[in-house]
OpenMM code with the backbone's topology and positions (N, CA, C; nanometers):
from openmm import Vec3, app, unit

residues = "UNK UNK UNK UNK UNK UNK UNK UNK UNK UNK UNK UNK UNK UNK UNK UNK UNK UNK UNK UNK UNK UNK UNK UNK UNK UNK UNK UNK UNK UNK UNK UNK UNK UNK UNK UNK UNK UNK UNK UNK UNK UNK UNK UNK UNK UNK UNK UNK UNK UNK UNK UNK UNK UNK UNK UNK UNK UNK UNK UNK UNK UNK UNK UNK UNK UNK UNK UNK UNK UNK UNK UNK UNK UNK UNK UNK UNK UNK UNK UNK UNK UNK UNK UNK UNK UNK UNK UNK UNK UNK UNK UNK UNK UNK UNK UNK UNK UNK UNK UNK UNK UNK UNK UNK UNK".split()
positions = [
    Vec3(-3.1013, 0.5599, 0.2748),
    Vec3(-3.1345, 0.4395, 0.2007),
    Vec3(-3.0721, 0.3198, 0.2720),
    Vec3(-3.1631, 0.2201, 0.2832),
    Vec3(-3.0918, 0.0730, 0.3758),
    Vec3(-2.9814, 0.0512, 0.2340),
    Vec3(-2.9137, -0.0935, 0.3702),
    Vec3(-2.8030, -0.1277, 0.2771),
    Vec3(-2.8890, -0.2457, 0.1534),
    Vec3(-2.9863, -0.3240, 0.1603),
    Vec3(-3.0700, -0.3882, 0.1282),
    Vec3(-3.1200, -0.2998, 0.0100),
    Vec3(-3.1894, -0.1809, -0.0110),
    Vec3(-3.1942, -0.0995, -0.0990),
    Vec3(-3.1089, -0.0325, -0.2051),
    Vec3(-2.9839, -0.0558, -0.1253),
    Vec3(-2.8572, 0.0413, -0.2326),
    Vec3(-2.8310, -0.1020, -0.2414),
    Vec3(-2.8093, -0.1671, -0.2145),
    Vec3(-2.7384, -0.3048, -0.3257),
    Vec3(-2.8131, -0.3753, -0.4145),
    Vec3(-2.9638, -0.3607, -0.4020),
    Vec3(-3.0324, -0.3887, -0.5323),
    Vec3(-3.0995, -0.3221, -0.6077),
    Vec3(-3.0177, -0.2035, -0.6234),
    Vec3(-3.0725, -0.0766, -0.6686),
    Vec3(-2.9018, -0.1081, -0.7629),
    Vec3(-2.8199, -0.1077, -0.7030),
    Vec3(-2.6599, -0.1302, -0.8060),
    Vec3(-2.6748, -0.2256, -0.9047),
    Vec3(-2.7777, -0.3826, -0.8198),
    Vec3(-2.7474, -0.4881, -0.8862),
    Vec3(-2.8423, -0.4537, -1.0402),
    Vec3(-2.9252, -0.3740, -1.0119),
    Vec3(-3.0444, -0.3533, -1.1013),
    Vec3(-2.9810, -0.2811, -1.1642),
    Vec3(-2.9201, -0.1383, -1.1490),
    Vec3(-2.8819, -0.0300, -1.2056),
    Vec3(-2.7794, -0.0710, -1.3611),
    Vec3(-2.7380, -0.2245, -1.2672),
    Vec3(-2.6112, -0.2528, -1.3662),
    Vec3(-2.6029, -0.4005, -1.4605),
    Vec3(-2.7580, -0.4459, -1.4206),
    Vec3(-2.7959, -0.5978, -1.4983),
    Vec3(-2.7190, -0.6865, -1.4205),
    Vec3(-2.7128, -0.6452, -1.3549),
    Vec3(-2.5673, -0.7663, -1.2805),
    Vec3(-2.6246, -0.8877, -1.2171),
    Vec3(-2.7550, -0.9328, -1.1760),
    Vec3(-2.8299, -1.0535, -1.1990),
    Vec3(-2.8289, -1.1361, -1.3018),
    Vec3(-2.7689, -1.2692, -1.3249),
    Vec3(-2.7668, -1.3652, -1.4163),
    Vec3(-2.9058, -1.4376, -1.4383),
    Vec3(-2.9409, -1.5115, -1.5249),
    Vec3(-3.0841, -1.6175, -1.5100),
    Vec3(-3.0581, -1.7186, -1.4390),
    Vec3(-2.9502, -1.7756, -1.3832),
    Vec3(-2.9888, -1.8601, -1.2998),
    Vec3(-2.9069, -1.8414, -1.1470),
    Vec3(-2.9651, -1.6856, -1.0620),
    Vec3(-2.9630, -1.6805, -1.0032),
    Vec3(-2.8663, -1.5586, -0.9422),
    Vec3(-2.7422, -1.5941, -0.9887),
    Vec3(-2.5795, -1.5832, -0.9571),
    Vec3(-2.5773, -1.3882, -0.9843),
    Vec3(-2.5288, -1.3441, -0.8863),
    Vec3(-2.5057, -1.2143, -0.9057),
    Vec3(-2.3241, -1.2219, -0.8852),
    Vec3(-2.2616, -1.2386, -1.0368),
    Vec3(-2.1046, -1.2455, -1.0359),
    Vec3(-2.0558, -1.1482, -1.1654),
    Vec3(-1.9304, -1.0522, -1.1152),
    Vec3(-1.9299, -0.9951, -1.2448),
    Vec3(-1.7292, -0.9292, -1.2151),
    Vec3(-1.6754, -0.8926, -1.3079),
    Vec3(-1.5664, -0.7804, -1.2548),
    Vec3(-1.5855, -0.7219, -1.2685),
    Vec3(-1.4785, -0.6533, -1.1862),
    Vec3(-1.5124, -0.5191, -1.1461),
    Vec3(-1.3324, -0.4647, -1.1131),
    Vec3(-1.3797, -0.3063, -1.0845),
    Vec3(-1.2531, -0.2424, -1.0690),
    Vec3(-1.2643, -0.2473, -0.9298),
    Vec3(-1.1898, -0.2471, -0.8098),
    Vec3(-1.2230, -0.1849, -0.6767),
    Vec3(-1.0801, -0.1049, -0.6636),
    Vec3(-1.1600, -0.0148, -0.5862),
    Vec3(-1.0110, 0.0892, -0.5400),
    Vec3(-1.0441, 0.0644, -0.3580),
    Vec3(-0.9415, 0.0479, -0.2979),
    Vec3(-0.9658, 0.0429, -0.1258),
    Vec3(-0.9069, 0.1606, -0.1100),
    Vec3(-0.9692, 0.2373, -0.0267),
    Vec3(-0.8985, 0.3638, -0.0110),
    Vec3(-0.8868, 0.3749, 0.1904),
    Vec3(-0.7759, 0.4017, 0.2627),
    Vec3(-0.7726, 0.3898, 0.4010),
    Vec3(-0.6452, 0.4845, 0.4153),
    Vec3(-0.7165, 0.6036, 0.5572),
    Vec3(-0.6678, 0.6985, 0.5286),
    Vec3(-0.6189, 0.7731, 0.4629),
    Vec3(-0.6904, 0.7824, 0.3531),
    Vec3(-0.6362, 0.8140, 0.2040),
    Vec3(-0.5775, 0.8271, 0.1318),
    Vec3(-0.5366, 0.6926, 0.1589),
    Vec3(-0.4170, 0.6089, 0.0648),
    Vec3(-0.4991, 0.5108, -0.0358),
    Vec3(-0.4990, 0.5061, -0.1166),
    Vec3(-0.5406, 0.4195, -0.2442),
    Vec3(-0.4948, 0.2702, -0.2626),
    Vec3(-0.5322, 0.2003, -0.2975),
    Vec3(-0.5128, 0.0425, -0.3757),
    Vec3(-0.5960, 0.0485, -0.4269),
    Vec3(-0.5685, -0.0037, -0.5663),
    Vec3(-0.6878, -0.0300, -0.7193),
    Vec3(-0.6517, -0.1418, -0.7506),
    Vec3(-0.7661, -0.2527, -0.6995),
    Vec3(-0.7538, -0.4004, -0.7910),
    Vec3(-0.8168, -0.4417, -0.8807),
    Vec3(-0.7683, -0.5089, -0.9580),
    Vec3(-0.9516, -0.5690, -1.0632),
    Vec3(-0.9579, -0.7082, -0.9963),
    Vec3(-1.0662, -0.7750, -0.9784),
    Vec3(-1.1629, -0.8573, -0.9183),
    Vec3(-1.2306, -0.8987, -0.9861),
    Vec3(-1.2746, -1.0350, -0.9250),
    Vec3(-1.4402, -1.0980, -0.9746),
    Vec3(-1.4927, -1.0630, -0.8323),
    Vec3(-1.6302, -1.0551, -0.8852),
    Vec3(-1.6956, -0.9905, -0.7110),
    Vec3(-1.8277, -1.1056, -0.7172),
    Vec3(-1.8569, -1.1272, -0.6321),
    Vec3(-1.9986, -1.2108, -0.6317),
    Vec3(-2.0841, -1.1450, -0.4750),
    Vec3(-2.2166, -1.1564, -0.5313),
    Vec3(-2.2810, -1.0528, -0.4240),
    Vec3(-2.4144, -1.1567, -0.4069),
    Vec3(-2.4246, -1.1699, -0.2593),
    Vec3(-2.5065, -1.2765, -0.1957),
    Vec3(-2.6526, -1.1769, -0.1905),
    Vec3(-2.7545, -1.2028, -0.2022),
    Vec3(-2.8881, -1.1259, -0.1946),
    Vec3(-2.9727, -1.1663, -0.0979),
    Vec3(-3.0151, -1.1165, -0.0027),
    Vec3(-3.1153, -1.1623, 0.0497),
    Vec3(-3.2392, -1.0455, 0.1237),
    Vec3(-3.3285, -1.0960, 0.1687),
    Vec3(-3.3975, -1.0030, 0.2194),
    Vec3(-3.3605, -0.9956, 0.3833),
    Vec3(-3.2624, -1.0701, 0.4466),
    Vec3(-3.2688, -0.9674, 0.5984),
    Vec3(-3.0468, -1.0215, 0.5874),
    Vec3(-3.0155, -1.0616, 0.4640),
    Vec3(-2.8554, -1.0627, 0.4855),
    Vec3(-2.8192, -1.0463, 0.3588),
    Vec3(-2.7349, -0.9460, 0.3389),
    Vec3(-2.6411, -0.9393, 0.1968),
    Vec3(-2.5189, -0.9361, 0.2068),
    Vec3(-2.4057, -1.0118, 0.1623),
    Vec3(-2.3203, -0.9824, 0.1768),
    Vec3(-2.2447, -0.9808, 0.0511),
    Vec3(-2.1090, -0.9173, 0.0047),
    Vec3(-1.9745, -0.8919, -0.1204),
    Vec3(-1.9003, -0.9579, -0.0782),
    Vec3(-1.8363, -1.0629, -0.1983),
    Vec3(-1.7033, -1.1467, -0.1902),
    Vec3(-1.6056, -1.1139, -0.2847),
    Vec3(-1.5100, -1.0673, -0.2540),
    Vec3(-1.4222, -1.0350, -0.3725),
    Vec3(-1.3470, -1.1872, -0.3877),
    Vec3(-1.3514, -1.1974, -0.5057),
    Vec3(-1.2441, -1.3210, -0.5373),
    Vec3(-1.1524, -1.3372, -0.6161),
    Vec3(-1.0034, -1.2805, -0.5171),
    Vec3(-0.8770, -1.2404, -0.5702),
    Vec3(-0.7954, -1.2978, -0.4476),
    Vec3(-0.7149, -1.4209, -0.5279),
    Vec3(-0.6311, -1.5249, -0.3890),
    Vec3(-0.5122, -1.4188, -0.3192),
    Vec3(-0.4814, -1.2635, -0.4002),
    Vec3(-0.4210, -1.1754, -0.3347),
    Vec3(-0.4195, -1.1051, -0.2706),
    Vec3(-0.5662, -1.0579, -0.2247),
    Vec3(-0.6038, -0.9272, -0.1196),
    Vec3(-0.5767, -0.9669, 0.0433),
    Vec3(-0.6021, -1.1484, 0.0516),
    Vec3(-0.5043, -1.1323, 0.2041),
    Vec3(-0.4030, -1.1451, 0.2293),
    Vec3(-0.3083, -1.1674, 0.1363),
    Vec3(-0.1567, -1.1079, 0.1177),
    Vec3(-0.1351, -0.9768, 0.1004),
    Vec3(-0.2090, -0.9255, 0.0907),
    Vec3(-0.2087, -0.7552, 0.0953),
    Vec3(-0.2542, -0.7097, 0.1758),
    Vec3(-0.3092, -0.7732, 0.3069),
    Vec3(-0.4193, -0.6770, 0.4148),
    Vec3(-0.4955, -0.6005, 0.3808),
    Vec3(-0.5665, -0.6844, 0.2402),
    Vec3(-0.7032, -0.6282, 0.2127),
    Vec3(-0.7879, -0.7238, 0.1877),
    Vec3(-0.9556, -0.6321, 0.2479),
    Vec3(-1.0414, -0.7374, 0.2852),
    Vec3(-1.0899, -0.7826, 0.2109),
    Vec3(-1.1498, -0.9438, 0.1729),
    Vec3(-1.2358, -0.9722, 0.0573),
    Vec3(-1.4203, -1.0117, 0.1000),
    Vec3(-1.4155, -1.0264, 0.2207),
    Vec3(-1.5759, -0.9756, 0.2325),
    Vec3(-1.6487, -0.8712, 0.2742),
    Vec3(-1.7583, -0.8436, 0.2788),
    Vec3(-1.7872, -0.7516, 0.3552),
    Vec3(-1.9852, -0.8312, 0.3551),
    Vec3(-1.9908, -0.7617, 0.4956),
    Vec3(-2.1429, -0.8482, 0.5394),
    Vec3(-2.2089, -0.6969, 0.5772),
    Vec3(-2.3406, -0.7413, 0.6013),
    Vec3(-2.3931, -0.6545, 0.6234),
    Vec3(-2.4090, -0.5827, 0.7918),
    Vec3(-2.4339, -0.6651, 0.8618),
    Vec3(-2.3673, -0.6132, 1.0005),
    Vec3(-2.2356, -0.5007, 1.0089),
    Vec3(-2.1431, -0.5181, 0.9621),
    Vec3(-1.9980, -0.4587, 0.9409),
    Vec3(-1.9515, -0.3137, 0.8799),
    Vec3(-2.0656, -0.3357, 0.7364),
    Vec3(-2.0351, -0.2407, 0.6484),
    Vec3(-2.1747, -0.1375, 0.6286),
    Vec3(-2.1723, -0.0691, 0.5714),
    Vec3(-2.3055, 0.0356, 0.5206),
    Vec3(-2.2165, 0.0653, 0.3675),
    Vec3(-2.3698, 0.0062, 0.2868),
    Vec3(-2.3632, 0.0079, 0.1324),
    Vec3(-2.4491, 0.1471, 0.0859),
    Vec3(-2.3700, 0.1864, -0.0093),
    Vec3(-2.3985, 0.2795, -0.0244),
    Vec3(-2.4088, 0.3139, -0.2163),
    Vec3(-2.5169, 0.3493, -0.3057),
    Vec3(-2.5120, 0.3393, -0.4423),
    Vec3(-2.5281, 0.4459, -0.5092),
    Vec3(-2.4087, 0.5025, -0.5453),
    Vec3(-2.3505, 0.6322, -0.5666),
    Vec3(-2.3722, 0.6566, -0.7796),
    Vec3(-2.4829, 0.5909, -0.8256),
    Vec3(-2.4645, 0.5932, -0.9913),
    Vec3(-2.3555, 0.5174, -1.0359),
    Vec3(-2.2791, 0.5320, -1.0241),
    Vec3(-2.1887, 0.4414, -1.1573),
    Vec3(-2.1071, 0.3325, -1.0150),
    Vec3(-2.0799, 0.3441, -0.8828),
    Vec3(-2.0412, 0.2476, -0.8390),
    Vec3(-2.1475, 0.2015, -0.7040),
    Vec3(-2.1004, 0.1152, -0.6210),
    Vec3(-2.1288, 0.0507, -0.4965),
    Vec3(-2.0403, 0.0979, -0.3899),
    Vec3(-2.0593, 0.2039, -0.3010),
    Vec3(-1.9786, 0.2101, -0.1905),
    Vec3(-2.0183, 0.1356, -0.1005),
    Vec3(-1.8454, 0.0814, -0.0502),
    Vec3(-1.8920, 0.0229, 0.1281),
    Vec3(-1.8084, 0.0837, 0.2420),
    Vec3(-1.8782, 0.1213, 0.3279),
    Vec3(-1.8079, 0.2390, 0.4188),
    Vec3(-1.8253, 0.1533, 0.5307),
    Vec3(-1.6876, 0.1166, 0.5928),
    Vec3(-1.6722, 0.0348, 0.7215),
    Vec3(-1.7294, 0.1029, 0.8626),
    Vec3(-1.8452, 0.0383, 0.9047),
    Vec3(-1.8584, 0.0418, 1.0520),
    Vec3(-1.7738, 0.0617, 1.1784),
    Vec3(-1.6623, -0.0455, 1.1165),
    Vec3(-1.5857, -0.0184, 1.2262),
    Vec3(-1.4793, 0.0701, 1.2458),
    Vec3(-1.4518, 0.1320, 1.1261),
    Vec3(-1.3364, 0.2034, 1.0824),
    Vec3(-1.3507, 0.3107, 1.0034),
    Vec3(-1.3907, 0.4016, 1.0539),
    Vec3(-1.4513, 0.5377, 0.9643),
    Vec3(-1.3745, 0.6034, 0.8281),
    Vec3(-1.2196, 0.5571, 0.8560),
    Vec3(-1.1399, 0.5675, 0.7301),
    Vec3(-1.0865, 0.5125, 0.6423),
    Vec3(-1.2028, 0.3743, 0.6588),
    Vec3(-1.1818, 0.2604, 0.5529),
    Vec3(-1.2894, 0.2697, 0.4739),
    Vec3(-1.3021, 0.3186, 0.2811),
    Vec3(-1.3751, 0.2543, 0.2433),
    Vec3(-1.3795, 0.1856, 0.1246),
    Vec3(-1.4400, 0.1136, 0.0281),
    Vec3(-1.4246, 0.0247, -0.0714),
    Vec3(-1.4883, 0.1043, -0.1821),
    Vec3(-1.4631, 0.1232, -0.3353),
    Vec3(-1.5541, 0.1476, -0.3980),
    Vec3(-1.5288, 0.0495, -0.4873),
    Vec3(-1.6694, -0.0117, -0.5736),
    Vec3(-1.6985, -0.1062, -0.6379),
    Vec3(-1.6834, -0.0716, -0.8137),
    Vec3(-1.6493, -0.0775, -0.8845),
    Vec3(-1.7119, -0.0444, -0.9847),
    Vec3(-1.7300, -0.1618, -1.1419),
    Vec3(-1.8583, -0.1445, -1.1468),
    Vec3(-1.8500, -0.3311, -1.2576),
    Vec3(-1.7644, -0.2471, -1.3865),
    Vec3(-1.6970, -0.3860, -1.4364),
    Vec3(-1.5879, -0.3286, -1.5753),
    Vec3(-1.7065, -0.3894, -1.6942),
    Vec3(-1.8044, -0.2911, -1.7433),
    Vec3(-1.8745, -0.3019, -1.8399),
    Vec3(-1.8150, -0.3012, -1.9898),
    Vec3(-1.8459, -0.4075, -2.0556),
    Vec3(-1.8041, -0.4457, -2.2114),
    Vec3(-1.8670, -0.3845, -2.2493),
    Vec3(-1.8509, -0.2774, -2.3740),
    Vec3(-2.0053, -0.2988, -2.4643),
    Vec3(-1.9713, -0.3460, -2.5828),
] * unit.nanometer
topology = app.Topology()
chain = topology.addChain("A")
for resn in residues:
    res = topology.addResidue(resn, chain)
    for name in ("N", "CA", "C"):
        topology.addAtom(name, app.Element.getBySymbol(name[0]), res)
């Protein structure tokens, strides 16, 4: 599945499209590298397009932590696993992100 497909297959899966436009929501993320764990909560905002998508986490702490807050599509491979959004780094085979929106009901 392209990365273009699994990210609007999440955004759909999870209503996460607003009406005027804005795909913004929190979420849980866990960074996991060499399998070691970090779990943050986040606001995430996710750019849509048809030939560029990219994830912004927006938390003024993750580059005080040497963790990343974008990810583009060149870089990463998205991946939509049912209940979250994986992003599995290109460049780094033992880096990856999982997404997960913090649903109210």
């Amino acid at each position: 599945m392209s990365n273009n497909s699994s990210i609007h297959k999440f955004v759909d899966y999870f209503n996460l499209l607003k009406p005027d436009g804005v795909t913004g929501f929190a979420a849980k993320v866990v960074f996991n590298k060499d399998n070691i764990e970090k779990e943050r909560y986040t606001e995430v905002q996710i750019l849509l397009g048809d030939h560029l998508n990219a994830i912004y986490l927006i938390n003024p702490d993750l580059p005080f932590e040497d963790l990343p807050d974008t990810f583009m599509d060149k870089a990463s491979q998205y991946v939509f696993e049912g209940d979250h959004l994986k992003v599995l780094s290109k460049e780094d085979k033992n880096f990856t992100v999982d997404i997960y929106p913090v649903v109210i009901d």
